[in-house]
N, C-alpha and C positions, 0 to 999 in steps of 0.2 A: 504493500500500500504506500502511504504520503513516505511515512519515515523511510522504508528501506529507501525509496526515490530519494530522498536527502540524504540517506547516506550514501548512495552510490554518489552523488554529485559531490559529495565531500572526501569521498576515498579517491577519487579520480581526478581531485584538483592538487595543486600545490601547497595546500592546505591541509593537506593529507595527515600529518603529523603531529598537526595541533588538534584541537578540542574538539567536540560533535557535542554539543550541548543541546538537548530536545526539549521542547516546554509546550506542555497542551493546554493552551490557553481558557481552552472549558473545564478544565479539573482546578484555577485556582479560582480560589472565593475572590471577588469582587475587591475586597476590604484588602486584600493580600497581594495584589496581581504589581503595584508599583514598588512594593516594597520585595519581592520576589524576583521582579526582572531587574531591578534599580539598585538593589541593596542598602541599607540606612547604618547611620552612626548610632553611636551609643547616645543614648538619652534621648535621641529622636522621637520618640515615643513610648508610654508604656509599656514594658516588657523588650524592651528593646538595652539589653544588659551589656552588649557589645557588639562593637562595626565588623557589620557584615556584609559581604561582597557578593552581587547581583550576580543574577543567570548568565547578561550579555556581558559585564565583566568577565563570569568566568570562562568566558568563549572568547575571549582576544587569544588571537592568533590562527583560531580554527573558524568554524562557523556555528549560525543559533540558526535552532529551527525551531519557528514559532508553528506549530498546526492550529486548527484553528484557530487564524488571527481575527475571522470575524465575527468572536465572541469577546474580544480585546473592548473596555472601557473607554470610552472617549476621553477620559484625563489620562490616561497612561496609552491613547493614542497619540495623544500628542508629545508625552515625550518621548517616545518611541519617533520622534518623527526628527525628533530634535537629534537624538541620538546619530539618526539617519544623516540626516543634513549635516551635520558638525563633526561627525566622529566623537562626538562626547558623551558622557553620562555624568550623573549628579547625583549621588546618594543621598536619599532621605535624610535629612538633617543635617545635609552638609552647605557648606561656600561656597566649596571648589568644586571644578567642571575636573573629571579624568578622560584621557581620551582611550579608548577604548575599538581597537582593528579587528573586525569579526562581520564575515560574512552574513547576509540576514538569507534564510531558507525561507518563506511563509507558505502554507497549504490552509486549505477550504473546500468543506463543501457548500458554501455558500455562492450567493451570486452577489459578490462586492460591488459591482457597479451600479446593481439595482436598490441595495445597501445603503448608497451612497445619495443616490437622488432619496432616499430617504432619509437622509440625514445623520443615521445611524451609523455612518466609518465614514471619517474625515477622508474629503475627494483628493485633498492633498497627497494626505498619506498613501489612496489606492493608488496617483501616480507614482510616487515614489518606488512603491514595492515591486507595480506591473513595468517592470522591466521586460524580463522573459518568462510569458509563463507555457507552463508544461503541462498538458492536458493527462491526467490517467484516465483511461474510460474504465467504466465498470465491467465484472466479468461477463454479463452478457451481450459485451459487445466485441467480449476479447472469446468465442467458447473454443476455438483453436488452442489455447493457451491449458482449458480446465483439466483436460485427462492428464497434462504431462505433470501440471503443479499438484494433483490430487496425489498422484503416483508420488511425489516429490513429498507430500507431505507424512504419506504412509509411512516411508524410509526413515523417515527424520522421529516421525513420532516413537515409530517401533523400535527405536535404536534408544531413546530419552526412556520410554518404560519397561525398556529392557525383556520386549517381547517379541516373538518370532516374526519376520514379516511377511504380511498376506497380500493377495491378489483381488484386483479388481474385474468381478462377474461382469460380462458383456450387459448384461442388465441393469448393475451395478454405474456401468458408465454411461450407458443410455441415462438412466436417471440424474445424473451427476450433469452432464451434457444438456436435458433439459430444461432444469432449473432454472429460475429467475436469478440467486443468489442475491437478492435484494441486501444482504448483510456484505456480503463481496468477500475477499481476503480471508475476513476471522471467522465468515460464518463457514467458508468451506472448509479450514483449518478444522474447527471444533466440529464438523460433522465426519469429517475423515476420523479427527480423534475418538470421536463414540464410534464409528464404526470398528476401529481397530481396537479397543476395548470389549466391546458387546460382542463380535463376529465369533462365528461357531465355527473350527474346522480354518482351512489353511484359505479361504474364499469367500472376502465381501461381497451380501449382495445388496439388494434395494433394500 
């Protein structure tokens, strides 16, 4: 899915060496997302007992991968923007600007542009980001791709739980093949995984 795409684009740069710092912008609380990507000084706020160094800090040198950026807050879009624009960042409860060299990754399944005439992601910022973007389609747009990743996932599973590895029923893959996969990626991962769990005999079927 988004992440392994950024990490190929980060294993395959000159960048390679440094950081891969991933941040999924819908798992942090609201309350927490500036002081999470930004980092803050001591006393900057309560419970804030010592300076602590931000996500995009800790990715100078490598690259940030923001996924879903457009569940990103509008105050912490804009210093995300500043960031962009300046090379800088600014710790919560700090003076000083640091400059701070790290590639920006961003992924969505949103539609930013229609976001934007909505008000809700600064139009700024979506130019800023839409440099180059890289379309994944979903797998059933890709189902060329599904027998070989399914197969891929069986090996990989069966080798982590330490169980013999089985085969996939002509049936088994007609069914796999005709699926919507509306989940994509996890959802075929986690049905390979119950089928190589549950399967009776050295042969998945439907």
């Amino acid at each position: 899915g988004k992440e392994l795409t950024a990490r190929q684009v980060h294993s395959l740069s000159r960048r390679r060496d440094g950081p891969l710092v991933a941040v999924n912008c819908a798992a942090i609380p609201e309350t927490l997302i500036e002081s999470e990507l930004f980092g803050y000084e001591k006393g900057a706020f309560t419970g804030a007992t010592s300076n602590r160094k931000g996500l995009i800090e800790a990715a100078s040198g490598g690259s940030l991968f923001l996924d879903e950026i457009g569940e990103l807050p509008l105050a912490a879009q804009a210093r995300l923007l500043r960031f962009i624009q300046e090379g800088e960042i600014r710790r919560i409860g700090s003076v000083t600007s640091k400059r701070v060299d790290a590639r920006l990754i961003c992924a969505t399944h949103r539609d930013l542009a229609q976001l934007t005439r909505e008000n809700a992601f600064r139009s700024d910022l979506f130019y800023r980001i839409n440099v180059l973007d890289l379309y994944i389609p979903p797998l059933r747009e890709r189902t060329d791709d599904l027998r070989d990743m399914a197969v891929w996932f069986i090996s990989a599973i069966s080798a982590r739980l330490e169980l013999a590895e089985k085969a996939l029923s002509d049936a088994a893959i007609d069914a796999i093949m005709t699926h919507a996969w509306p989940g994509n990626v996890r959802e075929l991962e986690h049905a390979v995984e119950r089928a190589v769990v549950m399967a009776e005999g050295h042969t998945i079927e439907p």
